[in-house]
Each structure stands twice: as C-alpha cells, then as structure tokens.
N, CA, C and O atoms as a CHARMM CRD file, in Angstrom:
* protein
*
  236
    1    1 UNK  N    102.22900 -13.13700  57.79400 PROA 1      0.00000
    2    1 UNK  CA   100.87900 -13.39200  57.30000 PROA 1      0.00000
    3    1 UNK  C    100.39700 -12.18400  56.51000 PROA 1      0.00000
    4    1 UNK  O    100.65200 -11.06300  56.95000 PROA 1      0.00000
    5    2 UNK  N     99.77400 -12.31900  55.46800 PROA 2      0.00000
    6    2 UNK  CA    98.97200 -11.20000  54.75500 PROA 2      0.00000
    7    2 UNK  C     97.91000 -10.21200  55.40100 PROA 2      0.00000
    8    2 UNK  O     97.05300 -10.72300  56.12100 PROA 2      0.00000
    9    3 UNK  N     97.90200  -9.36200  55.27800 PROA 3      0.00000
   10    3 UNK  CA    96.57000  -8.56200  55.96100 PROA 3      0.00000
   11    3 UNK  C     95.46200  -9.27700  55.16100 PROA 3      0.00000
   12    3 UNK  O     95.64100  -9.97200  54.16100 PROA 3      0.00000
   13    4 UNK  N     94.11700  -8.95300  55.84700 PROA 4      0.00000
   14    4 UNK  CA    93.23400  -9.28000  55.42300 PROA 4      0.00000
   15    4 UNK  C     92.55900  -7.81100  54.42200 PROA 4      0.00000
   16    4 UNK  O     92.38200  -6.66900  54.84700 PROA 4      0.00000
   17    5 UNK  N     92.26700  -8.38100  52.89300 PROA 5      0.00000
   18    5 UNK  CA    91.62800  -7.23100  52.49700 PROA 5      0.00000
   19    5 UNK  C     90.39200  -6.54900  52.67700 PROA 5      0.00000
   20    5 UNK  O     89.28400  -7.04600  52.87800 PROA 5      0.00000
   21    6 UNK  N     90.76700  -5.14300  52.56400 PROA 6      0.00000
   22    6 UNK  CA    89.76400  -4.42600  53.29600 PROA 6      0.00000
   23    6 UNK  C     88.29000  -4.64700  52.07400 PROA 6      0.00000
   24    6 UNK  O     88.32000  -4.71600  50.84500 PROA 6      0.00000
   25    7 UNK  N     87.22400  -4.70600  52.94000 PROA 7      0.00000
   26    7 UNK  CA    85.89700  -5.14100  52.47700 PROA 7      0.00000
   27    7 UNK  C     85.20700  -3.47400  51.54100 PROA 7      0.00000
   28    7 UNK  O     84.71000  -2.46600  52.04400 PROA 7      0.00000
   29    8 UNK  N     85.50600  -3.85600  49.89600 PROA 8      0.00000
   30    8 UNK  CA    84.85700  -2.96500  49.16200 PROA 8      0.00000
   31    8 UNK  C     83.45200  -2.58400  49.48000 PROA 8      0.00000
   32    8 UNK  O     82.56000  -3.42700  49.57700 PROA 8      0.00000
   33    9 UNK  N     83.22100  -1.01900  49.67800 PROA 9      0.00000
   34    9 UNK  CA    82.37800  -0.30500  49.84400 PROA 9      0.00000
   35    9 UNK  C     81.61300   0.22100  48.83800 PROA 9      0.00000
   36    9 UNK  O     82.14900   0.49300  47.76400 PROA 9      0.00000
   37   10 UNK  N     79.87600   0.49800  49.10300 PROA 10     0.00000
   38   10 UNK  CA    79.04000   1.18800  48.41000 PROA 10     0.00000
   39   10 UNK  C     78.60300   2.14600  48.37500 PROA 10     0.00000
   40   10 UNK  O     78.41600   1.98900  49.58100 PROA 10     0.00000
   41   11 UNK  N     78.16200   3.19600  48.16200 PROA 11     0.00000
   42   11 UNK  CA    77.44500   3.96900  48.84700 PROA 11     0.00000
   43   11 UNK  C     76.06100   3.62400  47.85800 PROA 11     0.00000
   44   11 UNK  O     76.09400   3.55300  46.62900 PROA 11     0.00000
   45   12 UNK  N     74.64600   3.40100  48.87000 PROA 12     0.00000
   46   12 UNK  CA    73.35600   3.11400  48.52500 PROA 12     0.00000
   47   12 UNK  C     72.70700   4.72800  49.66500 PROA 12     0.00000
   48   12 UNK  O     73.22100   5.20900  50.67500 PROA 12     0.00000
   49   13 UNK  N     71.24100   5.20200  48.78900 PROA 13     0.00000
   50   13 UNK  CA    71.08000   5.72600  49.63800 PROA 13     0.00000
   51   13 UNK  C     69.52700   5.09000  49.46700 PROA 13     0.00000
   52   13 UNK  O     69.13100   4.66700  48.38100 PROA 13     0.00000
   53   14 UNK  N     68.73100   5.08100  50.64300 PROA 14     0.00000
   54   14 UNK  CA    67.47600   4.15600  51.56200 PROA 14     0.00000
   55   14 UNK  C     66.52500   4.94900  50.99600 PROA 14     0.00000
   56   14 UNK  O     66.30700   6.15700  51.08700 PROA 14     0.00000
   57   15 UNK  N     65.99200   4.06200  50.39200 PROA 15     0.00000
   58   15 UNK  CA    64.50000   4.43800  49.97900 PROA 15     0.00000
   59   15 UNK  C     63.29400   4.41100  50.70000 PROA 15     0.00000
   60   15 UNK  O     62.20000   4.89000  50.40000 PROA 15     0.00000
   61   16 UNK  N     63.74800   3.61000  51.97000 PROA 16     0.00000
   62   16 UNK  CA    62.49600   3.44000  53.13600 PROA 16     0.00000
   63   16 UNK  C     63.80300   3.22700  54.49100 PROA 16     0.00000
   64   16 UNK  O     64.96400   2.82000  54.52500 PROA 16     0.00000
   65   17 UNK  N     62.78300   3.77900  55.50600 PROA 17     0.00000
   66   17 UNK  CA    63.53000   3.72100  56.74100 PROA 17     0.00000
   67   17 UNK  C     64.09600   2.03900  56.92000 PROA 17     0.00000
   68   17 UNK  O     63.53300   1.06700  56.41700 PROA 17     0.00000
   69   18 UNK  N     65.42200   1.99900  57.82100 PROA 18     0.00000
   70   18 UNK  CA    65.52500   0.81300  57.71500 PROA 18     0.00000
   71   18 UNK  C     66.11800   1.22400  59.61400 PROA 18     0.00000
   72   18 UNK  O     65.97600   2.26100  60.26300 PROA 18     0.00000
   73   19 UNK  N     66.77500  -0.10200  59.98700 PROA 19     0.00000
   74   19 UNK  CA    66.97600  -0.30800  61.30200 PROA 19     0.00000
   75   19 UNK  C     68.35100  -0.86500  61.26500 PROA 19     0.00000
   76   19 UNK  O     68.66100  -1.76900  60.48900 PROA 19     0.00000
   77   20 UNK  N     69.24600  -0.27200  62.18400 PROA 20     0.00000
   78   20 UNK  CA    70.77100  -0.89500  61.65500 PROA 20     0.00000
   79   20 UNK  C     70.32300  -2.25600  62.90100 PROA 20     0.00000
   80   20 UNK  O     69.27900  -2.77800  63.29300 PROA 20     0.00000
   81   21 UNK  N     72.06900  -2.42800  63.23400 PROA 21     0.00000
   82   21 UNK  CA    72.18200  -3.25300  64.26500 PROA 21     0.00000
   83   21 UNK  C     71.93200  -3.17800  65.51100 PROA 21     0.00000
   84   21 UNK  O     71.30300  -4.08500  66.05600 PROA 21     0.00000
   85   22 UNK  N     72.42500  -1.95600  66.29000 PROA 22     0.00000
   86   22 UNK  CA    71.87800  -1.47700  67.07200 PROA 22     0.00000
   87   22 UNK  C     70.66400  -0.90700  67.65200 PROA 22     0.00000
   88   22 UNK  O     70.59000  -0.18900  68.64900 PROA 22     0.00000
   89   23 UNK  N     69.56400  -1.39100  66.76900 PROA 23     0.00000
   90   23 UNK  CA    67.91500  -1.02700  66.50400 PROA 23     0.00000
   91   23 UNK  C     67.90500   0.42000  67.21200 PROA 23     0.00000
   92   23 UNK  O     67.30900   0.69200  68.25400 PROA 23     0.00000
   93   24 UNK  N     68.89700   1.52200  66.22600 PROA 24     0.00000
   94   24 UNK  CA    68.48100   2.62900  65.53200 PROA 24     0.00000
   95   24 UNK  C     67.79100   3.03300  64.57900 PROA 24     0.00000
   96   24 UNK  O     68.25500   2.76500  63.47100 PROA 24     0.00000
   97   25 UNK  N     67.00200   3.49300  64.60200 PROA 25     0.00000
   98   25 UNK  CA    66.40300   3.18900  62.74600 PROA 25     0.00000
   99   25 UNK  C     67.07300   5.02400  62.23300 PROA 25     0.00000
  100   25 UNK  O     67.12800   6.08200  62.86000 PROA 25     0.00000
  101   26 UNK  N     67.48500   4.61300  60.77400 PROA 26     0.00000
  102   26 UNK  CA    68.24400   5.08500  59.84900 PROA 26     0.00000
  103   26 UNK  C     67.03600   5.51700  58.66500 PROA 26     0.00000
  104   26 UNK  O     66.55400   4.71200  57.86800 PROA 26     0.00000
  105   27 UNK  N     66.57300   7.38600  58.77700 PROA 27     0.00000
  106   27 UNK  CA    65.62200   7.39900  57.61400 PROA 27     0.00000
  107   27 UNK  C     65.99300   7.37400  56.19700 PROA 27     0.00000
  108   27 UNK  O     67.10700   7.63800  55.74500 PROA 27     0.00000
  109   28 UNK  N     64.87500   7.00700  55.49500 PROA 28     0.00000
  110   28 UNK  CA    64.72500   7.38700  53.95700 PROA 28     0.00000
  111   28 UNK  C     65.95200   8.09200  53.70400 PROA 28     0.00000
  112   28 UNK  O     66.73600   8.57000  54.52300 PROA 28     0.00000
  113   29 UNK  N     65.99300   8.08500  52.65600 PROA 29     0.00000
  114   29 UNK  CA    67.72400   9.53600  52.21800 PROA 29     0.00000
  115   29 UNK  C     68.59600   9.61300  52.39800 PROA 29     0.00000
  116   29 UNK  O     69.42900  10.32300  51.83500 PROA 29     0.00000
  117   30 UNK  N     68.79400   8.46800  53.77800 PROA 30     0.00000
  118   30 UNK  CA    69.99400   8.44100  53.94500 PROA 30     0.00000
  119   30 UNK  C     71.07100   8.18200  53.00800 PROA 30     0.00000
  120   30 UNK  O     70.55900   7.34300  52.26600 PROA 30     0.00000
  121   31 UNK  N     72.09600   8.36000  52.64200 PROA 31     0.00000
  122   31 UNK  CA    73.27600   7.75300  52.03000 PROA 31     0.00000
  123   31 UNK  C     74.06900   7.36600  53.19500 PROA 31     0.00000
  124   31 UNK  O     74.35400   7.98600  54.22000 PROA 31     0.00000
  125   32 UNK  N     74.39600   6.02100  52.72700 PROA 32     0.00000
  126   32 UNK  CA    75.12500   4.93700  53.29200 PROA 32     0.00000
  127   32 UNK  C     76.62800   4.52000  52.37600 PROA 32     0.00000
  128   32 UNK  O     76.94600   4.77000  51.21300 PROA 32     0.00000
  129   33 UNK  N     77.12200   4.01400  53.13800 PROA 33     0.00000
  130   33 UNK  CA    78.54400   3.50400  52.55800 PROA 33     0.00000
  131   33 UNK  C     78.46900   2.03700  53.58100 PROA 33     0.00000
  132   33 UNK  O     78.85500   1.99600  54.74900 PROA 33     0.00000
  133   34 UNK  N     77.86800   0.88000  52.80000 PROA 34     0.00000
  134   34 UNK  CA    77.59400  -0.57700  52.99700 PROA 34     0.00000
  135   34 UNK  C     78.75100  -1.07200  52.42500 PROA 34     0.00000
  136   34 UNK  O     79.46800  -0.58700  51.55000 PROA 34     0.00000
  137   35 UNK  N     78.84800  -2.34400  53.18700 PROA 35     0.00000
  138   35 UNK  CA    79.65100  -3.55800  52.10800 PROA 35     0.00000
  139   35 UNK  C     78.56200  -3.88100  51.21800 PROA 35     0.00000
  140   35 UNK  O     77.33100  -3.87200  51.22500 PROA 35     0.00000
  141   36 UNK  N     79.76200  -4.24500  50.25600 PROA 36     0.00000
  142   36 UNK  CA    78.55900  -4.55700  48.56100 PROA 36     0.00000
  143   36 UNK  C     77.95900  -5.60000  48.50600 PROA 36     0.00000
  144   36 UNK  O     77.23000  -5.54600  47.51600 PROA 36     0.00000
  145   37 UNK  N     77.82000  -6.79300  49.15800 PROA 37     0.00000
  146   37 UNK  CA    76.98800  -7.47200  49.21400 PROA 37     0.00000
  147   37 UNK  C     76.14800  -7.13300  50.19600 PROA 37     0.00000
  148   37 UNK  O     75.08300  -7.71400  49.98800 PROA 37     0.00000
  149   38 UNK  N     76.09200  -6.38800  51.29900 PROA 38     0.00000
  150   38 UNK  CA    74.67300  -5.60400  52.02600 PROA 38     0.00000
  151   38 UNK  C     73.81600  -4.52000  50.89600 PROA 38     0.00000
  152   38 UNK  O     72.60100  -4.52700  50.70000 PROA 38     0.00000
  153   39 UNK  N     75.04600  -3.42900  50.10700 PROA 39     0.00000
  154   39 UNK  CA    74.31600  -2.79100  49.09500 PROA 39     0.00000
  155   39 UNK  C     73.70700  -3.62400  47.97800 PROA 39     0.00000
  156   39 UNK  O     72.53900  -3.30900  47.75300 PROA 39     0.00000
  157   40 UNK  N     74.13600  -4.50000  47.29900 PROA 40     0.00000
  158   40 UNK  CA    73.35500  -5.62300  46.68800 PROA 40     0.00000
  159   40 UNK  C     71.83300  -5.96300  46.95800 PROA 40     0.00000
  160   40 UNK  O     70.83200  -6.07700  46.25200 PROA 40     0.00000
  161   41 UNK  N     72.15400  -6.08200  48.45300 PROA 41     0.00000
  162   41 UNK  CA    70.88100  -6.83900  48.85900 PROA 41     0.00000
  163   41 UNK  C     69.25100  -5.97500  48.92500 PROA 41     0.00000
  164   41 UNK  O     68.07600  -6.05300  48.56900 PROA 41     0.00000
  165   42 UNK  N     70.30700  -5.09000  49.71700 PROA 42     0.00000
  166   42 UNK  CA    69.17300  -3.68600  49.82400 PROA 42     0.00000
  167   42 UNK  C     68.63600  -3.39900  48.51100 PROA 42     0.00000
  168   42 UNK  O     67.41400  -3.44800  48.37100 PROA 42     0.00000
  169   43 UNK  N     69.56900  -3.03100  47.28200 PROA 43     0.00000
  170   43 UNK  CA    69.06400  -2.62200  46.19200 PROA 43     0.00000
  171   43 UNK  C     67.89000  -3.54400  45.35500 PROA 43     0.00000
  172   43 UNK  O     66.87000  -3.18100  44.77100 PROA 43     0.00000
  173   44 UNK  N     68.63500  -5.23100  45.60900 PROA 44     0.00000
  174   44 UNK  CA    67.96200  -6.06400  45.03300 PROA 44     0.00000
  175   44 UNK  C     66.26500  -6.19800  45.89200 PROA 44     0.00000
  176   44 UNK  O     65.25900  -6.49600  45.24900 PROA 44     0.00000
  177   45 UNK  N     66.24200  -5.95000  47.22300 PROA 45     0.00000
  178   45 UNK  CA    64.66900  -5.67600  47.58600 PROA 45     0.00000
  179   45 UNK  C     64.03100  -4.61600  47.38400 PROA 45     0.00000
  180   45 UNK  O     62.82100  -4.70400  47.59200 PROA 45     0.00000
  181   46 UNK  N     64.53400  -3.34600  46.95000 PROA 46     0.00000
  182   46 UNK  CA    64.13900  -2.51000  46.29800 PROA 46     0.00000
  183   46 UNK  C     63.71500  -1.46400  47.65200 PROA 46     0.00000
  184   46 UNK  O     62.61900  -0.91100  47.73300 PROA 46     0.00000
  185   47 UNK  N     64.64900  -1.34700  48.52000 PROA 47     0.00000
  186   47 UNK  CA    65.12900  -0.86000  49.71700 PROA 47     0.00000
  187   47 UNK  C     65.96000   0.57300  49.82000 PROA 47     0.00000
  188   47 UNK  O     66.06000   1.48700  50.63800 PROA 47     0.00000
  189   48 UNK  N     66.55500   0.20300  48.38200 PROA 48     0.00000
  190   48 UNK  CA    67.75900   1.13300  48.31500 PROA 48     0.00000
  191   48 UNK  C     68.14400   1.69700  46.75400 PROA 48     0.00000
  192   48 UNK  O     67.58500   1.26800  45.74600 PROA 48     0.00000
  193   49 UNK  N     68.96900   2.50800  46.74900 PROA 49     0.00000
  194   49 UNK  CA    69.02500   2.55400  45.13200 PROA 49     0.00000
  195   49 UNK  C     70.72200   3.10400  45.49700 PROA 49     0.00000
  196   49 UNK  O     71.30100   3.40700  46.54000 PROA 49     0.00000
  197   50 UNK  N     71.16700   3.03200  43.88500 PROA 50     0.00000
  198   50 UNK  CA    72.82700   3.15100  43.78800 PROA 50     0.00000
  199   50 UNK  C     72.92600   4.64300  44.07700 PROA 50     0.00000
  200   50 UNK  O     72.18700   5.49900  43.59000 PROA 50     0.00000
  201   51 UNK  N     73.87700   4.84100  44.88500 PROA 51     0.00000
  202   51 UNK  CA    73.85700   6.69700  45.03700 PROA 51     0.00000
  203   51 UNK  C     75.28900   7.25700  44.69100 PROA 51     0.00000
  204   51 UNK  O     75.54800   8.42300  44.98700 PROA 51     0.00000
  205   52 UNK  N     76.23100   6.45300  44.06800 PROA 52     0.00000
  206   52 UNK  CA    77.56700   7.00900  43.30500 PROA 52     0.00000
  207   52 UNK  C     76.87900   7.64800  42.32200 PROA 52     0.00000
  208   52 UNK  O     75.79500   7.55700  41.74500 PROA 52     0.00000
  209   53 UNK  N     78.10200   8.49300  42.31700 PROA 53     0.00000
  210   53 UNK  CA    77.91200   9.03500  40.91500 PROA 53     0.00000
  211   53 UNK  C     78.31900   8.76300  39.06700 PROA 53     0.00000
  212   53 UNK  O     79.39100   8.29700  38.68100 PROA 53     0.00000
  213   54 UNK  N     77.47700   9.07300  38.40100 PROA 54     0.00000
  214   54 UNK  CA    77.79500   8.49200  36.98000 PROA 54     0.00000
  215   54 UNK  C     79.04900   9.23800  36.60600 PROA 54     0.00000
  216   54 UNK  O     79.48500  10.28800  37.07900 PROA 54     0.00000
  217   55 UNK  N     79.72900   8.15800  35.27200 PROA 55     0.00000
  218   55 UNK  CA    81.23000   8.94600  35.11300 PROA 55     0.00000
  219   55 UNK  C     80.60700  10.05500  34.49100 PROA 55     0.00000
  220   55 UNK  O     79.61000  10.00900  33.76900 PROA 55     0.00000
  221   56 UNK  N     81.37700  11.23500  34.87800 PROA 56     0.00000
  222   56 UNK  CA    81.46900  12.46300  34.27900 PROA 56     0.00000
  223   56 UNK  C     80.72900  13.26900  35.19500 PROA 56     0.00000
  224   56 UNK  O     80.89500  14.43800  34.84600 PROA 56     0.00000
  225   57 UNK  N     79.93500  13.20100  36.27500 PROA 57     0.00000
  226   57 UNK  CA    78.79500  13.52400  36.70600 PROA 57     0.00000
  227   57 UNK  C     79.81200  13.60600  38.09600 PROA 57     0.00000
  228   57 UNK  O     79.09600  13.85600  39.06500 PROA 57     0.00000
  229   58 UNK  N     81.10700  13.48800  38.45100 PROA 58     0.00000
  230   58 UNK  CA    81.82000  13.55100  39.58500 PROA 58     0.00000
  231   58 UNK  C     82.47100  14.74800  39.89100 PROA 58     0.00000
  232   58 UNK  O     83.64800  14.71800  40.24900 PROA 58     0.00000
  233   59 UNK  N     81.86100  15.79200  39.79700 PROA 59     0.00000
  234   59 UNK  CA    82.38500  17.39900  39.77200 PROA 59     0.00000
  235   59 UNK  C     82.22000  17.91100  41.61000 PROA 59     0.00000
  236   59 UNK  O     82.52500  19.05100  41.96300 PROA 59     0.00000
C-alpha cells in the first residue's frame, strides 16, 4: 500500500489570541506551522497573516 502523503504545511503567524484544541489559548505573534487549509482559513477571517518569507528575503 502507498503511504499516505504527508499534509503540506504553513507557517501563519496570529493576529489575535486564538485557542487550540486542547483549550490552551495561543497569543497574538505567535508563528504557527498549520495545515494549509487551517492557514487558509485563519488568514481568510483575518485571524492570521502569511509569515514565510518573500523570495530573496530568506537569509
């Protein structure tokens, strides 16, 4: 059987406190490394913003 592929990662970092699963809450600033449809989501409520870096900007 094939492995299952591993689930591409984001890194978003939190623009407002959020609460994982374990109702820890996770502050502001954090940088995260989400699956991309969780970073999607976050970004798309305006939760989160993209926190890779731009090409050239990877020093």
């Amino acid at each position: 059987m094939p492995e299952p592929k591993a689930q591409k990662l984001a890194p978003v970092k939190l623009l407002y406190d959020t609460w994982a699963d374990d109702e820890k809450r996770i502050p502001a600033g954090t940088v995260l490394e989400l699956p991309v449809e969780a970073a999607k989501k976050l970004i798309a409520s305006g939760k989160a913003e993209r926190a890779d870096p731009l090409p050239g900007d990877d020093a």
